[in-house]
N, C-alpha and C positions, 0 to 999 in steps of 0.2 A: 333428239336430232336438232342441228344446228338452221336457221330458218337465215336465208340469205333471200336478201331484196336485191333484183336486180338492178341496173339505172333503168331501163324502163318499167318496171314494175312500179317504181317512186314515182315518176312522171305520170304515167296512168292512172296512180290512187289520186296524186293532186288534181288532175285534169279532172277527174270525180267530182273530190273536195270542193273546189272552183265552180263545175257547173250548179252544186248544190245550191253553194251561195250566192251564187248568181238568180238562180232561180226558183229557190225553196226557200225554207226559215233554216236557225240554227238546228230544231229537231231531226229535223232531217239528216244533218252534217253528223250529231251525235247518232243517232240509230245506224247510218251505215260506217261510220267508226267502230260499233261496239260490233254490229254484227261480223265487218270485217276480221276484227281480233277474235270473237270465236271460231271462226272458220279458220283462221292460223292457228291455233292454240289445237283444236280437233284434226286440222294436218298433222301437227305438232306429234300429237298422242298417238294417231294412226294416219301415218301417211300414205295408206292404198284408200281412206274413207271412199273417197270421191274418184268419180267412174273416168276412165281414161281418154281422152277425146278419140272422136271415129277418125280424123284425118291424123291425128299424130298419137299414136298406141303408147308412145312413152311418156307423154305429157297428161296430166289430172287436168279435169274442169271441175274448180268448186263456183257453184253458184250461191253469191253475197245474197242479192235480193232478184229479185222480177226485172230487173233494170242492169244488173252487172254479176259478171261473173271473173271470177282468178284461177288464171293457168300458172299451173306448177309442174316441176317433176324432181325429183325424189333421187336422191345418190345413196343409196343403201350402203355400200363398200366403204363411205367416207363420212355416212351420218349425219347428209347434208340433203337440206329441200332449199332448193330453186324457185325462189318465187318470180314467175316470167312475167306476167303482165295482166290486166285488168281488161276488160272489155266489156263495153256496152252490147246486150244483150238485142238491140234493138237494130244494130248494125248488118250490114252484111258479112255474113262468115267467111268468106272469101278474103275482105281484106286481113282478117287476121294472121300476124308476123311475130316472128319471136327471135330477138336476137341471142337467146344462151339457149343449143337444144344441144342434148350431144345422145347421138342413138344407144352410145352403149352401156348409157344409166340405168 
């Protein structure tokens, strides 16, 4: 399946990147890089892995580490995953928004 990055999906991983650096070493920047591409790579292979969010059914939540998770969802018809956007774990779940949902993927 084809793995599309949204524009906020890109924005969110940098905003990641950024606070790393900002506030961690480069180790840090590497392990959630590498861990991130596993977890794209295991969408990749099986994209039902990761269990479905409770407020939006068609949207996956994979979680990167203790700190961030990636919402996706998945076009079986067209062999396409939607990668929507990043989120800090730590946030309120409420604000989270996603601009590419489409109910009938």
């Amino acid at each position: 399946m084809e793995i599309i990055w949204s524009a906020k999906a890109r924005i969110t991983f940098f905003v990641v990147l950024d606070y790393l650096e900002k506030n961690w070493n480069k180790t840090e920047i590497i392990q959630f890089n590498r861990k991130t591409e596993l977890v794209i790579q295991a969408i990749k292979k099986n994209p039902g892995i990761f269990a479905s969010s409770s407020k939006h059914k068609h949207i996956r939540r994979a979680i990167i580490d203790k700190n961030n998770s990636l919402y996706y969802q998945v076009d079986k018809k067209n062999g396409k995953i939607f990668l929507l956007t990043f989120f800090d774990n730590r946030q309120n779940p409420e604000s989270l928004q996603f601009d590419h949902i489409s109910e009938g993927l």
